[in-house]
Every structure is written in structure tokens, then in C-alpha cells.
N, C-alpha and C positions, 0 to 999 in steps of 0.2 A: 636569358632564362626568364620563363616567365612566374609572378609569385602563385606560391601553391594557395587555394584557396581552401579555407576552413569548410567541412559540412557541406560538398560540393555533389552534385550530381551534376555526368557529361553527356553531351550530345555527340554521337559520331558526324564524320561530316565526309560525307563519298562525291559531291559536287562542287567543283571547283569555281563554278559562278557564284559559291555560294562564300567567296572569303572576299576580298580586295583589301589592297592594303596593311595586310599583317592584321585584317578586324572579320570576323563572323558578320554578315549578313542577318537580316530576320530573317529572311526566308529558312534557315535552318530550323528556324523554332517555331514555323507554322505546322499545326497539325496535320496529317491527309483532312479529311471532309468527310469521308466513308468512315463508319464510326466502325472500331478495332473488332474484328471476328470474335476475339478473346474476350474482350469486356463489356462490351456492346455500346459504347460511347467512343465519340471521338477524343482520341488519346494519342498520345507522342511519346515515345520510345526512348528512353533514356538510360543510362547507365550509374548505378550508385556505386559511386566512386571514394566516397567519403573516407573509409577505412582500407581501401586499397591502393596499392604500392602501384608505382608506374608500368612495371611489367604486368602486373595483373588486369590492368585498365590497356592497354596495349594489347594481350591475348584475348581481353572482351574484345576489342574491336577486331583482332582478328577472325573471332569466331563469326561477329555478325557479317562481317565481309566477303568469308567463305558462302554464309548463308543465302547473300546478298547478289554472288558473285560480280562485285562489283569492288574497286578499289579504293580501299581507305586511304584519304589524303590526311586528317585532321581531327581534333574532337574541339570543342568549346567547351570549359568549365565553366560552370555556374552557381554560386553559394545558393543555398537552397532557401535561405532568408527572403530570397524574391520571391519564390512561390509562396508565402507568407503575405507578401506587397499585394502579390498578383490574385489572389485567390484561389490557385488552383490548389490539387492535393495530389502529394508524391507519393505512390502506390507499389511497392514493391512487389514481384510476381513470380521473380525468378524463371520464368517462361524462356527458354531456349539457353540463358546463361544465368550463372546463380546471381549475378548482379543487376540484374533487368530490373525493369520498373517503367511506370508510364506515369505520363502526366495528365491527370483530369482535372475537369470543372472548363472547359472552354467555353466560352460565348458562345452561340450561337448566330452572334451577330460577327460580321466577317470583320469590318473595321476595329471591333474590338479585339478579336484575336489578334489583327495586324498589330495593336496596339503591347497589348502582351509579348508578343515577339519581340516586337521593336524593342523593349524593355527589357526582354532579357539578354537583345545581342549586346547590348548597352555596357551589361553588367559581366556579360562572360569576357574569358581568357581563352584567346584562340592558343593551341598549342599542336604544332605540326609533326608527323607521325616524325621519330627519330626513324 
């Protein structure tokens, strides 16, 4: 089992290169490049998971998977305290599921986004779809 983390927002995770080892990868936590239609910055997709029960966090992913048509293996949690570390800012939007939210403030410099990622694969709890 793994510990539930406080004040967490999760990452879904539909690419299985993207785990080894029972650990999340950065590459989950790199942004696209193309900055989000929605906001107009480049942004990462996230889910606030904080006040929601596991089945509720589980029907998120479900919904973006339909959306996605693609199959959810996994989510990463992450205390939201690192985007605090990291700089960036958790934006809630509700856009497609009432628990949406994105991640802003990315570098534009590519090494440092790498760097952020790295950091918050570091700090997430990989947790595998039941």
C-alpha cells in the first residue's frame, strides 16, 4: 500500500515506458511544448486529488481515458508543496472533469523543465490502477 499523500494533486499515466521499477519516470511530468489551446501557455494536466476519495480519483481517470481513448495504467501522486519548491502555479479549471487543473510557470529553457520533472518524479507515489 502505498502512503496517501497530504494536499496531493495526481498525474494520470497511459504510458508504460513511462514507470520501471514500481517508480514514475520524469517524462510523466514533462510538459507538451505546444502551449495548451485552453490557456495559452505551456501547461501539464493534472488532477486535484486532494479532497477526493480513491474512487473519485479512479472515475477522473477514467473519464480522461475515454477521452484520451487510450488505457490508463497508473497515476503519480504528488504533494503540491513541490510546486511551491518548483515555482510553478496549480491552476484549477475544471475543463472536461470538475477536478482538472494544470500546471504553470514552466521554463522555457528545456533543461530546466527536465529539471522540474526530475523532481517531482523524485517526490511522487506511483500508484497502480486497482
Amino acid at each position: 500500500m502505498v502512503p496517501a499523500i497530504i494536499n496531493r494533486f495526481s498525474r494520470f499515466v497511459f504510458d508504460a515506458d513511462q514507470i520501471k521499477g514500481g517508480c514514475i519516470k520524469f517524462g510523466a511530468f514533462m510538459p507538451p511544448v505546444k502551449p495548451s489551446v485552453t490557456v495559452g501557455l505551456m501547461a501539464l494536466s493534472v488532477c486535484d486529488s486532494a479532497s477526493a476519495s480513491e474512487t473519485e480519483i479512479w472515475q477522473d481517470g477514467s473519464y480522461v481515458e475515454a477521452m484520451r481513448n487510450r488505457t490508463l495504467l497508473a497515476r503519480a501522486d504528488v504533494s503540491k508543496d513541490v510546486l511551491l519548491v518548483e515555482g510553478l502555479a496549480f491552476v484549477p479549471d475544471g475543463k472536461g472533469f470538475a477536478r482538472h487543473a494544470n500546471l504553470l510557470g514552466w521554463h522555457i529553457d528545456k533543461p530546466k523543465r527536465q529539471q522540474v520533472a526530475v523532481n517531482m518524479a523524485k517526490a511522487a507515489a506511483l500508484v497502480m490502477r486497482p
